[in-house]
C-alpha positions in Angstrom: 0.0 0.0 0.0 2.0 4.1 -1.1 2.5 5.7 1.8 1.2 8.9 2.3 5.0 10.9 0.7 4.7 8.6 -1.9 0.9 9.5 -3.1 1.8 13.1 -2.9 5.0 13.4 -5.0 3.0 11.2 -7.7 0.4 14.5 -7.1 3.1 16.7 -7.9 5.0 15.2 -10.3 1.7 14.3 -12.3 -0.7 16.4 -11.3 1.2 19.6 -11.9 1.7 18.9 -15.4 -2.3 18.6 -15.7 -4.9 19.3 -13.0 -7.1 17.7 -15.0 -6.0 14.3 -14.4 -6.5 15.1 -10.9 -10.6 14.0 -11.2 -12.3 13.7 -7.7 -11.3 10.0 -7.4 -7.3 10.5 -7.8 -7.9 13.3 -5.2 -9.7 11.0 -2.7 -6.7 7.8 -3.5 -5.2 10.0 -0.9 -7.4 8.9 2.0 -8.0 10.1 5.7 -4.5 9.4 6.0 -3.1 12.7 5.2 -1.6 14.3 7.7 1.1 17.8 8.5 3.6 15.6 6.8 2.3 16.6 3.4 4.8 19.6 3.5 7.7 17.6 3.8 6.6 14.8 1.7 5.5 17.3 -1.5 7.6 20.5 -1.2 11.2 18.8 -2.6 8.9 17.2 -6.0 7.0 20.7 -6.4 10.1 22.7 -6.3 11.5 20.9 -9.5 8.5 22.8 -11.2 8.2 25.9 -9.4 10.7 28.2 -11.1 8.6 27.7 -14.3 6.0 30.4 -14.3 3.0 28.3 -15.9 4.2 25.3 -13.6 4.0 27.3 -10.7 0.2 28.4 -11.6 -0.6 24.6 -12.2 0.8 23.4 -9.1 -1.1 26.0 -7.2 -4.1 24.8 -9.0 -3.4 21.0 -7.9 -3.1 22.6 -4.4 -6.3 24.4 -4.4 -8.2 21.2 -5.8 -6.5 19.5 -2.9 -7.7 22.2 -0.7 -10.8 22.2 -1.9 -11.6 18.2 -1.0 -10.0 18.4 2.5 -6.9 16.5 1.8 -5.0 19.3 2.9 -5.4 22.7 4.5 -5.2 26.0 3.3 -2.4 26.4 5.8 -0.4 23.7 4.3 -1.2 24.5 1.1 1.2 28.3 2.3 3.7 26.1 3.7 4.2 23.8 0.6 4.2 27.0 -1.8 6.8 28.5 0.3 9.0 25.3 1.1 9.1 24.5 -2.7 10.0 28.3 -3.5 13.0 27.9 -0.7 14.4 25.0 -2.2 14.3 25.8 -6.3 16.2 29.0 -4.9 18.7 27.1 -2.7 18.9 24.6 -6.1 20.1 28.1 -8.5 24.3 27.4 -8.4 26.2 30.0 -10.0 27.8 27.8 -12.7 24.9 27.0 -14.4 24.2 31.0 -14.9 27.6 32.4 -15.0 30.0 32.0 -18.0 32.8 30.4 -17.9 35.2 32.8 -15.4 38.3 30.7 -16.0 37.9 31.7 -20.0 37.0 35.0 -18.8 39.8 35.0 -17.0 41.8 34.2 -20.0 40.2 37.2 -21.7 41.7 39.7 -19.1 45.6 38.8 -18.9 45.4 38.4 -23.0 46.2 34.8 -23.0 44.7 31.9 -24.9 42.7 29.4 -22.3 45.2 26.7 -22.8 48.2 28.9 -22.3 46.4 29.9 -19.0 46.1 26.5 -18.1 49.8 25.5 -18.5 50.8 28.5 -16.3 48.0 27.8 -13.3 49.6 24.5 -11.3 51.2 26.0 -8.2 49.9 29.2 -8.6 46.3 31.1 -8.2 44.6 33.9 -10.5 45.1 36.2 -8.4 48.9 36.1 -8.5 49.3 35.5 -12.4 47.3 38.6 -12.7 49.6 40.6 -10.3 52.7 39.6 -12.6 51.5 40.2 -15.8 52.2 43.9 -17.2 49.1 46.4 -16.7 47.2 43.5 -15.2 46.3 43.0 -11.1 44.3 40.8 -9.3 41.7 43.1 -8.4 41.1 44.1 -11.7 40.5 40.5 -12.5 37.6 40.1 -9.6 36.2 43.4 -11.1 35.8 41.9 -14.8 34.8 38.6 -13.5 32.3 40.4 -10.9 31.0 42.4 -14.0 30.6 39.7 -16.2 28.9 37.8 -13.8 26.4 39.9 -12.6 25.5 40.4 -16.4 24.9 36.5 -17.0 22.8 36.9 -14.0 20.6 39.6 -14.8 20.1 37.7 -18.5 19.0 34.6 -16.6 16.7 36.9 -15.0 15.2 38.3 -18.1 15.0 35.1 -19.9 13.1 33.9 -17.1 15.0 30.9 -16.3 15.3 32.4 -12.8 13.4 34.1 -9.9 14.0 37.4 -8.7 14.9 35.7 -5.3 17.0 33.3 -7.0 19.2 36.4 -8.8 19.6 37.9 -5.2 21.2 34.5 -3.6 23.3 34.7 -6.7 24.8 38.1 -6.2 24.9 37.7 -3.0 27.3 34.7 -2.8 29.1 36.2 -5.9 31.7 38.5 -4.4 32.9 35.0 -2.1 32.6 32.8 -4.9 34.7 35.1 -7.3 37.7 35.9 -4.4 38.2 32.0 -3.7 38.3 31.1 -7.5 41.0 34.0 -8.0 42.6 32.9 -5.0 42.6 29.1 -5.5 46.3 27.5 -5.9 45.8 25.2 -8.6 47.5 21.8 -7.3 50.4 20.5 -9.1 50.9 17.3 -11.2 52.6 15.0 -9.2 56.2 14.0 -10.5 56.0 10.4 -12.2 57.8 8.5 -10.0 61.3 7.2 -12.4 61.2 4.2 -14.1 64.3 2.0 -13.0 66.7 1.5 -16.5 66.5 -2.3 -17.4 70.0 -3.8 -17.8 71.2 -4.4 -21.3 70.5 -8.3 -21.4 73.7 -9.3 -23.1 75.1 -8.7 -19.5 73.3 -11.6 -18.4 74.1 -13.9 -21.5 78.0 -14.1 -20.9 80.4 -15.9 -23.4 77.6 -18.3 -25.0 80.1 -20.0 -27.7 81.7 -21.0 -24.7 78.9 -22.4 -22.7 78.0 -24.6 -26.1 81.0 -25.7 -26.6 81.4 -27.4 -23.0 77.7 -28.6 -23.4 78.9 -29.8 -26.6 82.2 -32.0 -25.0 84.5 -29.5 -25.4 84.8 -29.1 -29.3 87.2 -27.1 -30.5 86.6 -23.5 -32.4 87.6 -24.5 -35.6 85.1 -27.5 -35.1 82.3 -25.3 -34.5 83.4 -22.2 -36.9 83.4 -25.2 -39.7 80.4 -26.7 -39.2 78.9 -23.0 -39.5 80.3 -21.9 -42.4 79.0 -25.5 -43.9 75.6 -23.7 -43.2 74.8 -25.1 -39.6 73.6 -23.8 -37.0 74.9 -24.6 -33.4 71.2 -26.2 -32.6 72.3 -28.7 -35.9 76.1 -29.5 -34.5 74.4 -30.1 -31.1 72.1 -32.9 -32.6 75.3 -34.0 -34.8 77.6 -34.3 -31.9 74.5 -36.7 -30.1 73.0 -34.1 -27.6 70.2 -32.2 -28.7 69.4 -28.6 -29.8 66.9 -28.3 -26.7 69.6 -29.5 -24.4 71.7 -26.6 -25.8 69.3 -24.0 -25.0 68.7 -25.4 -21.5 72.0 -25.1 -20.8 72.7 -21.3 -22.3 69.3 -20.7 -20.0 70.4 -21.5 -17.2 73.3 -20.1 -17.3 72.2 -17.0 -18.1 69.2 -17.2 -15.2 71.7 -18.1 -12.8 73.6 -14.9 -13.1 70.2 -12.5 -13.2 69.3 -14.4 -10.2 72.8 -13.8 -8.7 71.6 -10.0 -9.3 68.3 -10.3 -7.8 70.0 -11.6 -4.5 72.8 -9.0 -4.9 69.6 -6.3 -5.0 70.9 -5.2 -8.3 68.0 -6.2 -9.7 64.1 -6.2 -8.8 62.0 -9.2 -9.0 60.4 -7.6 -11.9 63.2 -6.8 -13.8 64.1 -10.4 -13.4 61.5 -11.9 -14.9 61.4 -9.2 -17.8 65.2 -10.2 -18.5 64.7 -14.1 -18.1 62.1 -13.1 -21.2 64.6 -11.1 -22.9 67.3 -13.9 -22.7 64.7 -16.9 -23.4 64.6 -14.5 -27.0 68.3 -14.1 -27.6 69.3 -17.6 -26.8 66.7 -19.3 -29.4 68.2 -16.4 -31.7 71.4 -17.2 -31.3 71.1 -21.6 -31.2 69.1 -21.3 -34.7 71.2 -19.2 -36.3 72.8 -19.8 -39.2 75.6 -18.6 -41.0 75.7 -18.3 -45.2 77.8 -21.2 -46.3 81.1 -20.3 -47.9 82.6 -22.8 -50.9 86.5 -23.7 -49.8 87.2 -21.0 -51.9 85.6 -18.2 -50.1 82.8 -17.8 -52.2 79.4 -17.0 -51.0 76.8 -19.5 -51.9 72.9 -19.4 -51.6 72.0 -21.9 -48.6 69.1 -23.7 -49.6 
């Protein structure tokens, strides 16, 4: 079963935007229920119309009806009018009447808006007007004051304020224009540095080496051979009966056993560990598959197949 607040802000939302849906039987849905608690329960949906003058004489006219078949009294009917009227004046905020002052503010020291914004962080208004030449703060406040007050008596004559609504404008204007000029505008915080990564051929150490123990200690020109034949060390490693995966295991951990050397060390952070052992995973595949053109015994270049 609605409540009492809830029947009434269905009156006002509805009803104000025609009384005539508001026949004798939707005026009696609210019951012998109603009670003081009308004013509280209607005022905050009836001031969302009120600032529109033909709205305003509707709503009175739901009022009346209401009035008129004893759901409320004429008394309440004052103290709804008056409630709604406080709070669609209390709603007015200056920002959705007044241009923009920080362009306006631009206007004044002759600077474009984004120039303005570039100098504001760490500073205020106030003080960028006091040091630029044939500029001061107060002369700011006084064109922002004046522009203001001019948006505010348009809104007025527009009619998409109240006359009581333009007074609690200007009155809270003068405040509202000194802390904007006065504001320091906060300052970007300093991105914290990104640590350098270490070059990752640190890590990877004398890998010809490394294969060539995994591989039983072949000599250089063994190895430097079979490459200029057109073989890579992943093809000697399977020729010499270990494997090309056992060759990269071996250059892996190697290399992962000095980064982790580093991490211990605190030469390097966990993360940069892991983005290294990445790196070096990369490099050692590279450098396993490889493959060198091979070279005729004459020391001709030929096409590998």
């Amino acid at each position: 079963m609605k409540t009492l607040r809830q029947k009434l802000m269905v009156a006002a939302a509805v009803g104000v935007g025609s009384v005539g849906l508001f026949g004798a039987a939707a005026l009696g849905a609210f019951g012998p229920d109603a009670s003081s608690g009308v004013v509280s329960a209607i005022a905050p949906a009836a001031s969302s119309v009120l600032g529109e003058d033909k709205a305003g004489d509707r709503l009175k006219q739901l009022l009346d009806g209401l009035v008129q078949k004893g759901v409320i009294t004429a008394q309440q009917e004052d103290a709804i009018l008056a409630a709604a009227k406080d709070a669609t004046t209390a709603k007015v905020r200056t920002g959705k009447v007044v241009r923009d002052l920080l362009g306006e503010s631009a206007t004044y020291l002759g600077l474009a808006p984004k120039d303005l914004l570039v100098k504001l962080p760490g500073t205020s208004l106030g003080k960028i007007a006091d040091s630029t030449p044939n500029k001061s703060k107060a002369g700011l406040v006084t064109t922002l004051s004046t522009a203001a007050n001019a948006d505010i008596t348009k809104a007025l004559s527009d009619k998409k304020i109240t006359d009581a609504q333009a007074k609690t404008l200007r009155d809270g204007l003068a405040a509202e224009i000194n802390t904007f000029v006065d504001r320091t505008w906060p300052t970007k915080p300093a991105a914290a540095p990104r640590a350098a990564l270490p070059n990752v051929k640190a890590f990877l150490g004398d890998m010809l080496q490394t294969a060539r123990d995994y591989l039983g200690g072949v000599t250089l020109n063994d190895v430097t051979s079979a490459m200029r034949s057109g073989k890579s060390l992943g093809d000697i490693a399977n020729d010499k009966g270990k494997s090309r995966d056992g060759l990269v295991a071996a250059l892996t951990t190697a290399a992962n056993t000095r980064i982790d050397k580093a991490v211990a060390d605190n030469k390097l952070t966990a993360d940069q560990a892991a983005t290294l052992k990445t790196k070096v995973a990369a490099e050692i595949a590279t450098f396993v598959d490889r493959k060198a053109p091979a070279k005729s015994t004459t020391g001709t270049t030929t096409k590998t197949p």
